[in-house]
KEKOLTI-884352 format. One record per residue (C-alpha): x, y, z; residue in three letters. Coordinates in steps of 0.1 Angstrom, whole numbers, plus 5000, padded with zeros to 4 digits. Layout:
REM residues N
XYZALA ...
END
This chain:
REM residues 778
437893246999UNK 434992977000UNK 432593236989UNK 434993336962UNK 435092986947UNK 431192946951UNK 430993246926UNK 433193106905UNK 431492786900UNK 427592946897UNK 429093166866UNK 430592846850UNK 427192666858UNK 424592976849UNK 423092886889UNK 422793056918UNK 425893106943UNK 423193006967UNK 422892706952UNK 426792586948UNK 426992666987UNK 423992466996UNK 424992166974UNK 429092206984UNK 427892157015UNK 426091897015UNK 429091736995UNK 431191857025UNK 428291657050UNK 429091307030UNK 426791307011UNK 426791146977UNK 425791306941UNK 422991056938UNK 421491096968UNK 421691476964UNK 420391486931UNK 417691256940UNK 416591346979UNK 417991696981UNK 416591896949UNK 414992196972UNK 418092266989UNK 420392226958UNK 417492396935UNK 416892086914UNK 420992036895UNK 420691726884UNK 423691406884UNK 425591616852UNK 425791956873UNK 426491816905UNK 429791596889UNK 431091906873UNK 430292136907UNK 431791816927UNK 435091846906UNK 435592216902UNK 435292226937UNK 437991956942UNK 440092176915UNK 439392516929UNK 440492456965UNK 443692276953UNK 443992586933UNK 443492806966UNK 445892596988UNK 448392626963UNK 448092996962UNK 448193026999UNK 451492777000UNK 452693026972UNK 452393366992UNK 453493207021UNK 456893086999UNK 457793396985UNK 456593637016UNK 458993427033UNK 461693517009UNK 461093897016UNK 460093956980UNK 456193976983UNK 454994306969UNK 451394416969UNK 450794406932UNK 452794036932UNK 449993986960UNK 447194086942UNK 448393916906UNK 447993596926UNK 444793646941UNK 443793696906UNK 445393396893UNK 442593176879UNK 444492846868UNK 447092656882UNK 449492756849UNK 448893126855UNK 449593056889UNK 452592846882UNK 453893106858UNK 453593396887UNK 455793166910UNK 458593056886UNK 461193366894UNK 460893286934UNK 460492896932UNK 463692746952UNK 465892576925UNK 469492486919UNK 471992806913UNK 471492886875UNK 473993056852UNK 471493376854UNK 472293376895UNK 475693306895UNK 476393606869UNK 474193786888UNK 476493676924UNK 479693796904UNK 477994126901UNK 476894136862UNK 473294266866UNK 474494576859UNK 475894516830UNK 472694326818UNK 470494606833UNK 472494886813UNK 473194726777UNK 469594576778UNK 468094896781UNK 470395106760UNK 471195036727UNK 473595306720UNK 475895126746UNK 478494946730UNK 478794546749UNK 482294476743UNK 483194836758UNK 481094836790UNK 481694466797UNK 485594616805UNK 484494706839UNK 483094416852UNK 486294176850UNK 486093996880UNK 488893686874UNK 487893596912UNK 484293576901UNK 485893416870UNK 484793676848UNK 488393746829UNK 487193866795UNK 484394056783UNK 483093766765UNK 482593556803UNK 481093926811UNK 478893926781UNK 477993556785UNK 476593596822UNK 474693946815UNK 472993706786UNK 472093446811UNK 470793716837UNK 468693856806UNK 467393526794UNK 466293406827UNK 463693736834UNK 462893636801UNK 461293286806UNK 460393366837UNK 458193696833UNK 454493596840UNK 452793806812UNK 455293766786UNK 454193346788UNK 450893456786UNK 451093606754UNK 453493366736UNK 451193076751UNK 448193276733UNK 450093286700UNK 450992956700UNK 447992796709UNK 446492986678UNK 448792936651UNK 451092686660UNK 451192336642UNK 451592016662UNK 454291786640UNK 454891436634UNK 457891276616UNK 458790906615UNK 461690826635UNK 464790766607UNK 464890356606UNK 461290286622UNK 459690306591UNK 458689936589UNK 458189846624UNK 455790146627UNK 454090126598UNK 450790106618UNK 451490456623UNK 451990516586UNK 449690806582UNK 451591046608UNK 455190966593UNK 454591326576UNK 451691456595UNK 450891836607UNK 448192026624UNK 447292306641UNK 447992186679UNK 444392336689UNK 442492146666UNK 443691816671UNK 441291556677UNK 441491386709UNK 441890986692UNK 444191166663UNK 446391296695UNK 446390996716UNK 447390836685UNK 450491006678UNK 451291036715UNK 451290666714UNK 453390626683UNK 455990866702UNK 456090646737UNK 456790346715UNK 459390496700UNK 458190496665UNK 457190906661UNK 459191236666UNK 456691506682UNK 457591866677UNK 456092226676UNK 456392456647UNK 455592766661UNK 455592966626UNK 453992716600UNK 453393066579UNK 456293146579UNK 459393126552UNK 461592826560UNK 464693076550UNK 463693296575UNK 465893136607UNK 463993366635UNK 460293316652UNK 457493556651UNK 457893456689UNK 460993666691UNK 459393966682UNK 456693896706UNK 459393896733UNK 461194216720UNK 457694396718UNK 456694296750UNK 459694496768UNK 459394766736UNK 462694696725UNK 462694796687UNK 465894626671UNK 467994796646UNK 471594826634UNK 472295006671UNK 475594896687UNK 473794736719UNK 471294536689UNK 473594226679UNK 473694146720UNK 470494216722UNK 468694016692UNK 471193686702UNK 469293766741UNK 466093716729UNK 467093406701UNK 468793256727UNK 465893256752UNK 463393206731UNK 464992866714UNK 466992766745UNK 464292836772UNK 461092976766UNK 460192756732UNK 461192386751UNK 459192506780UNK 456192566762UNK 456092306738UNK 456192046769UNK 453292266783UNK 451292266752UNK 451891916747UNK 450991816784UNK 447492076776UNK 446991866743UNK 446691536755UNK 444891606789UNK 442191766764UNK 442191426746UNK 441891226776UNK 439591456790UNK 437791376758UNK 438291016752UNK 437090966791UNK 434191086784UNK 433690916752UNK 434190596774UNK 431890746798UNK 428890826774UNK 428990486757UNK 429290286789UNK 426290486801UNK 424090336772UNK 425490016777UNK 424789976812UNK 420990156804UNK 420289896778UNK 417089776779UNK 416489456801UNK 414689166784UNK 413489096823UNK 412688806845UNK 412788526818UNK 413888156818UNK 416988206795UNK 419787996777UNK 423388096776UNK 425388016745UNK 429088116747UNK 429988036709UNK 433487806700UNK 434887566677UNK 437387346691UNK 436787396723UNK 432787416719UNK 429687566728UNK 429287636763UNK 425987636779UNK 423887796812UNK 420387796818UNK 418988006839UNK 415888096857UNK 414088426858UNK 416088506889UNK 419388446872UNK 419688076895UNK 421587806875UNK 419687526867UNK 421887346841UNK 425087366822UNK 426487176794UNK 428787186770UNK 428087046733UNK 430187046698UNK 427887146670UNK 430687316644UNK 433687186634UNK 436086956639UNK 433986786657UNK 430986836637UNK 428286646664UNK 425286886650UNK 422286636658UNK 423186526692UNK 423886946699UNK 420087006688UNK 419086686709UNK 420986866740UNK 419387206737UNK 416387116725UNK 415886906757UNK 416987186777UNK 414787416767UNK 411487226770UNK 412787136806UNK 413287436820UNK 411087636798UNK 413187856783UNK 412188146765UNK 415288326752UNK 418388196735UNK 421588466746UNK 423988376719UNK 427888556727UNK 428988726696UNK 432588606697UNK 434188326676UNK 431888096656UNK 428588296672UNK 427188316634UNK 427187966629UNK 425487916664UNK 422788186655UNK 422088006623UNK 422687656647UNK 419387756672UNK 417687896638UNK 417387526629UNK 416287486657UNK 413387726659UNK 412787606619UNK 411987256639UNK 409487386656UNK 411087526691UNK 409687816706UNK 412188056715UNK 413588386704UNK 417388396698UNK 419388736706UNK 423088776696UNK 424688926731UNK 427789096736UNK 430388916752UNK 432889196759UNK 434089116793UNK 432788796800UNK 436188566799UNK 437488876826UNK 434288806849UNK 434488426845UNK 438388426861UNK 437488686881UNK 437488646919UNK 433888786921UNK 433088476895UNK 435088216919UNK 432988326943UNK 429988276931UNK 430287976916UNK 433487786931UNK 432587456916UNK 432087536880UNK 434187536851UNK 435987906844UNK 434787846810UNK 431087796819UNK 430988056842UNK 431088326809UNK 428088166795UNK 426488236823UNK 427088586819UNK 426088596785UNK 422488496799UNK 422088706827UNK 423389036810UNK 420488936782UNK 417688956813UNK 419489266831UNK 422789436815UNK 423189686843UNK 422589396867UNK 425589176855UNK 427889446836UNK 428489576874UNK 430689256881UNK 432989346854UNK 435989636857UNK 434089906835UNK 437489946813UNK 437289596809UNK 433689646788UNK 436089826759UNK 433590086750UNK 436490356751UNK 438390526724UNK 442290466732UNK 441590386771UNK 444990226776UNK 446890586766UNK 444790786791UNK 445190906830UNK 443890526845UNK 442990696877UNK 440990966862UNK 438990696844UNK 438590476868UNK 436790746885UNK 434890896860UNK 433390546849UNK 432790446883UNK 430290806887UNK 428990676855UNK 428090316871UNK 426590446903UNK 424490736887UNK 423390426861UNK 422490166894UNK 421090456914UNK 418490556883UNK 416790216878UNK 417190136919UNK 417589786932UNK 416189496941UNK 417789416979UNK 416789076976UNK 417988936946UNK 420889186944UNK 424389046942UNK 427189216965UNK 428889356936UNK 425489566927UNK 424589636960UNK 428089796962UNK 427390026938UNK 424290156958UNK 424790516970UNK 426090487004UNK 427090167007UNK 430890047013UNK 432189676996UNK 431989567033UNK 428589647040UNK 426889497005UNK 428389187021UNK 426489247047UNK 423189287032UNK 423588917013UNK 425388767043UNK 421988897069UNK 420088817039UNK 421388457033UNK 420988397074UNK 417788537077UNK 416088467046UNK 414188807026UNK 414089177037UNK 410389197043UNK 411089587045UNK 413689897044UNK 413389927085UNK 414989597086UNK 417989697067UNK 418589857100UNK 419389567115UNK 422589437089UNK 425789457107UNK 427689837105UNK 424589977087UNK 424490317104UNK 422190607101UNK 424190807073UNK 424190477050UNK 421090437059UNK 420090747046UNK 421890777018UNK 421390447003UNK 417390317015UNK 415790536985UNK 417690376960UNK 416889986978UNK 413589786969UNK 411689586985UNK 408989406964UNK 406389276977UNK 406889367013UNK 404689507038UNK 404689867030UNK 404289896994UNK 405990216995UNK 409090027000UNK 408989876963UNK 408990266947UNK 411890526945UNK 410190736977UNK 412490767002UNK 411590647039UNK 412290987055UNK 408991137032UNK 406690857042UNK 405191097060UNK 404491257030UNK 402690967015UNK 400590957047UNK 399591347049UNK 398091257014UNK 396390927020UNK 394891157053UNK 393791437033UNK 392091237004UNK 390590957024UNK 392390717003UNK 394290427015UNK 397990427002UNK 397790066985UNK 394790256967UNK 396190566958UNK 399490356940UNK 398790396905UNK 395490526900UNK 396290766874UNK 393590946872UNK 393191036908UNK 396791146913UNK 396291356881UNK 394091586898UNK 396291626929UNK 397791976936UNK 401391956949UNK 401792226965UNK 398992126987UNK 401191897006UNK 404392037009UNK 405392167042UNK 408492307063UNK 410892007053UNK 409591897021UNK 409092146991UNK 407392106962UNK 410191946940UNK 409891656967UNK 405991676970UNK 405891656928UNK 408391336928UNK 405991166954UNK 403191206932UNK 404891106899UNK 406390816918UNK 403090676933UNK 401890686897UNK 404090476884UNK 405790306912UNK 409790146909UNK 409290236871UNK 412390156850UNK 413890436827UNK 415690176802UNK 413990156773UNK 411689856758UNK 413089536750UNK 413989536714UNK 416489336693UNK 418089336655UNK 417989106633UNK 421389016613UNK 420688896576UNK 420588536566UNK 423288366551UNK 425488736554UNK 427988546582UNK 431588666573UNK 432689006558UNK 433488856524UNK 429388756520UNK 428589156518UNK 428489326490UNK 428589696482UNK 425189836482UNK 423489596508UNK 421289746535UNK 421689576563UNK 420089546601UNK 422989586632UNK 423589746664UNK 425690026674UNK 428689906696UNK 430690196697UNK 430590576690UNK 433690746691UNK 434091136684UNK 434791066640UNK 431490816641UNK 429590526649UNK 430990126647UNK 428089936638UNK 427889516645UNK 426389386612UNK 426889036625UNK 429788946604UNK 433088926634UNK 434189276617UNK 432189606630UNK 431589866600UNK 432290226609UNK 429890546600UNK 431490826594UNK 430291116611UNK 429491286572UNK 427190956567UNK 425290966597UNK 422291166589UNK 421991446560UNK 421991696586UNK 425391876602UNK 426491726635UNK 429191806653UNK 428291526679UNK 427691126667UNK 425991126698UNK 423091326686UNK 421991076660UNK 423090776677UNK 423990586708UNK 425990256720UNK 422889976718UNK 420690116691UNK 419189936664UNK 420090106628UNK 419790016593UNK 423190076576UNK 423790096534UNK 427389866533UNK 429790126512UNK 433089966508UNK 434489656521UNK 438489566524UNK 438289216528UNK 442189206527UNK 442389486557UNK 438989376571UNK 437689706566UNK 433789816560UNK 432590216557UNK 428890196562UNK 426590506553UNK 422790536577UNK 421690756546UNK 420090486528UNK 419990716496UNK 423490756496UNK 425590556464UNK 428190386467UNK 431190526447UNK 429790876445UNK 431191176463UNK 427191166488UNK 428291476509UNK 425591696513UNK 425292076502UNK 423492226529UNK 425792516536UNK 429392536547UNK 428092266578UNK 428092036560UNK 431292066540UNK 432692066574UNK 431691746577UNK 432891606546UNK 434191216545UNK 436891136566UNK 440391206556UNK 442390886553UNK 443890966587UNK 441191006605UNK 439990686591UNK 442090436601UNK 443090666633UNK 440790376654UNK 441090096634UNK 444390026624UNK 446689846654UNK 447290196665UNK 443890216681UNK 443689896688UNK 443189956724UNK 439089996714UNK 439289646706UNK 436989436728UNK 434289656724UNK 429989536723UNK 430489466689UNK 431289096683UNK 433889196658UNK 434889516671UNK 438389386680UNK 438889276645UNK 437389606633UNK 440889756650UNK 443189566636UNK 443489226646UNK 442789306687UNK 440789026684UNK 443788866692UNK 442388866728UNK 439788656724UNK 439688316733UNK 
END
């Protein structure tokens, strides 16, 4: 059966069956996906993170697939009623609904109508007028009064024969199969308001009348709705024949049924019984069934979708680029309640923390420059980390003063998303015990300015709110998914064991809460690791976790300089074969370009390390520890453009993209209110992906479009050439008219209060951007 599964997987990947065995298992052995796809590429044949998540859950799926078969057979061989072909049809069973579908006559249940009829003797009766129409029902029903049975008329006779009929019905395997395959094609998905709720639901105003084909739906259009329905505000329904004429009572599906058992309806005598069998089961049974199934497929395809949505954009989040090991200045942005402020040192240490009242009511604008600008000089700050919350415009333009006065230092709006959570968070009490909850954020706010990845890692991923409806999907499942997204981030730039917090250290591969603990507890006691052999020596840190987690560990400027790179201990042998054979020292051969240019791989490799391992080495020793974020950058909002009544239609403007759902991009333009563009206004080429023009964290230049000041509402177009007012779709082919501008429901699908669960997101306005969310700010 293992091998079985193993097949089924390589087909679905376009790789080996060798490979899916080799890599399962390793899985199987403990070990994890980063430390496979990192340490283990000759045994696995080089999948990387993305193929080894999917083969690590299609395996998960696939043997809970196969145990439920086996618990199936064994159920209904039990029963005496498991025949060869029965056998083989769920061998053959490649989805748990197929499977489920094939089990449904023999699953134990409460006594239906269809087996009591059937205990008074009536299958018969159902057997006989069912499969001959000449018979007449009322006449043949005469012989199977039973008043002991309760049968006493030919109508109770007639009535239990149906039931026997209509349960084979909805529970015949194939017969599912094909009305499932109709319906997924042509049936339309519909959405009334619920008679009264009009007001109260008005956020979902634009699915008060709303159809679509069920297969189509978009995953934030169908999380939408499904949310509009669980507050009680939507009636969901299936119309199985949108085609069709409304004064025709019967479904296409009821011809489906009568084909599929070549029953061929006419004016026959048998053909009234028979035509209320099939309307009966079709409306009564089969139809309820599958529109709970279709449903249940429809929004685990939109959570599956809006996971990885959430996934994607906290990927680029987290892979930011870092602005590094500088002297930095905190600002979390306020009015009433004022500016807080954190300095910190290249290291992320607190040196000083302050809180100061520039904006009003309080108005104290001098003596604020006189704090910071003290500050600054003493601690030699180089970068300004404004939060781009409440009142974080008039702070930007508050430290521009600043710099006008001569102060050196760069100023960079942050996000803040997440940074009240951390600051009341446990983690945060921890780490600083004595200091103000509301200080604590500002601290943040610096630190995620040197290192994102470093400092996001503290904070719940969902509580980030890069998602697209992450309150209406399966918590578990993206829990999960986000948390492979965090380690695969941590594991790709590596860390630095002796500056590491727990919380990062606990997202190393192989390493438990308990033992990152460890690591800064032996670390605290016995000052720095001086190498990875001395990890070793931190309490519970066994040979497996060892293993698993010492490639991804640095330690700069330690004895062996191999231990600041990305090579793993157990190929420093490796290292040395090649420093042996080239009569160069290691310290020498680390970065010299040109010499490791000229080096042949396959020269080195040798029973237990391949060339895949041999060419890492080489690339590694080249560039040793490198980091794969990208350079530093930062935008620059326009002066004096603070609030979303100071743009005007037209403007081109400078922001950063803080969110990219599956309809298009939100863009931060530094006015509390993110901008969306459309998919259509993305580039002047067809994409069916926003993805493949932009990601969460870039710097764009966006044309402002339309702004709503009333609904606090701004379209934004990246084609610069485009005009406001004019229809600026494209004619390149029927692409493009594909991706026309959005329909009004798919425009306020994420940023009316119905989608409001984006809120919180990088931009500083995001919240606002989905209808008043903002609400959770401080």
């Amino acid at each position: 059966m293992s091998q079985t599964i193993f097949q089924i997987i390589a087909t679905e990947l376009n790789v080996s069956t060798q490979q899916v065995t080799a890599t399962a298992n390793l899985i199987d052995e403990g070990n994890t996906v980063p430390f496979i796809a990192r340490y283990r590429k000759e045994v696995t044949g080089g999948l990387d993170d993305t193929q080894l998540r999917t083969l690590d859950s299609r395996l998960t799926y696939l043997r809970e697939l196969a145990d439920r078969r086996q618990a199936i057979l064994k159920s209904i061989s039990e029963q005496g009623k498991l025949t060869a072909e029965l056998e083989k049809e769920i061998n053959q069973a490649d989805n748990k609904t197929r499977l489920e579908d094939l089990y449904l006559p023999y699953k134990p249940k409460r006594r239906t109508k269809g087996q009591i009829a059937i205990e008074a003797g009536l299958e018969p009766l159902a057997d006989a007028i069912w499969n001959d129409a000449s018979l007449v029902p009322e006449t043949v029903a005469q012989d199977y009064l039973n008043p002991e049975q309760g049968i006493v008329d030919t109508k109770a006779a007639l009535d239990g024969a149906r039931a026997i009929v209509m349960e084979r019905i909805a529970e015949d395997a194939d017969l599912l199969e094909k009305l499932r395959a109709y319906l997924n094609k042509h049936a339309q998905l519909q959405s009334r308001v619920v008679s009264g709720k009009e007001a109260a639901g008005e956020k979902f105003k634009d699915y008060f009348e709303h159809d679509e084909a069920i297969s189509r739906v978009p995953s934030h259009r169908a999380l939408a709705m499904l949310r509009g329905r669980n507050e009680g505000f939507l009636q969901l329904s299936l119309n199985a024949d949108p085609a069709q004429d409304p004064s025709i009572r019967s479904s296409y599906c009821e011809t489906i049924i009568a084909d599929h058992y070549r029953i061929s309806l006419s004016d026959a005598p048998a053909d009234t019984w028979r035509k209320q069998v099939i309307s009966f089961a079709w409306r009564v049974k089969v139809s309820m069934h599958l529109e709970t199934e279709l449903m249940s497929a429809m929004k685990e395809r939109a959570e599956i979708d809006a996971i990885e949505v959430f996934a994607t954009n906290l990927k680029d989040l987290l892979m930011a680029a870092p602005a590094g090991p500088r002297a930095t200045l905190g600002l979390d942005p306020g009015l009433r309640t004022g500016c807080k402020i954190a300095v910190v040192d290249g290291t992320g240490k607190v040196l000083a923390t302050e809180v100061i009242y520039p904006h009003a009511p309080q108005k104290q604008y001098d003596k604020s420059l006189q704090i910071i600008d003290r500050l600054i000089k003493q601690h030699n700050v180089d970068l300004v980390a404004i939060g781009n919350g409440t009142a974080s415009r008039e702070s930007d333009s508050f430290i521009g003063e600043l710099i006008k006065n001569g102060t050196k230092v760069q100023k960079i709006v942050v996000s803040e998303a997440g940074a009240s959570v951390y600051s009341a968070s446990e983690l945060a009490a921890k780490e600083f015990p004595n200091m103000d909850v509301s200080l604590r954020g500002a601290v943040s706010i610096a630190r995620r300015l040197q290192d994102p990845l470093a400092e996001l890692v503290k904070i719940d991923p969902k509580s980030i709110g890069v998602g697209q409806y992450q309150h209406d999907v399966g918590q578990s499942s993206l829990a999960k998914r986000l948390d492979a997204v965090v380690e695969d981030c941590v594991n790709a730039v590596g860390v630095d064991v002796n500056t590491a917090s727990a919380a990062l250290l606990n997202r190393v591969a192989g390493l438990s809460t308990t033992l990152a603990q460890n690591i800064v507890a032996h670390r605290d006691e016995n000052g720095r690791f001086e190498s990875r052999a001395s990890l070793k020596k931190v309490a519970r840190m066994g040979p497996k976790a060892f293993e698993q987690s010492a490639g991804f560990l640095r330690i700069m400027n330690g004895r062996n300089p191999l231990d600041a790179s990305s090579v793993h201990p157990e190929a420093y042998p490796v290292v040395k074969n090649i420093a042996e054979k080239t009569s160069k020292p290691i310290s020498n051969l680390i970065g010299d370009s040109g010499f490791l240019g000229k080096l042949n791989a396959i020269d080195f490799i040798d029973d237990k390390f391949g060339l895949p391992t041999v060419t890492d080495i080489i690339k590694e020793l080249d560039k040793p520890g490198r980091d794969p974020r990208p350079e530093f950058k930062t935008a620059t909002f326009a002066e004096g453009i603070d609030k979303v009544s100071d743009l005007e239609v037209g403007m081109v403007l400078e922001g950063v993209v803080s969110n990219v759902a599956n309809f298009g991009a939100f863009v931060d333009i530094g006015v509390h209110q993110d901008g969306l563009v459309h998919i259509s206004a993305l580039t002047d080429k067809y994409v069916s992906d926003p993805r493949e023009v932009v990601k969460a964290g870039d710097i764009v230049k966006v044309k402002v479009m339309e702004v709503d000041i009333q609904r606090k509402r701004i379209a934004l177009s990246m084609r610069l050439n485009d005009q406001p007012g004019q229809d600026n779709r494209t004619s390149r082919g029927q692409a493009n008219k594909d991706n026309k501008r959005p329909a009004r429901n798919e425009r306020r699908d994420n940023r009316s209060s119905a989608g409001s669960s984006l809120g919180g997101g990088l931009g500083g306005a995001m919240a606002a951007a989905f209808a008043n969310a903002d609400k959770k700010r401080r």
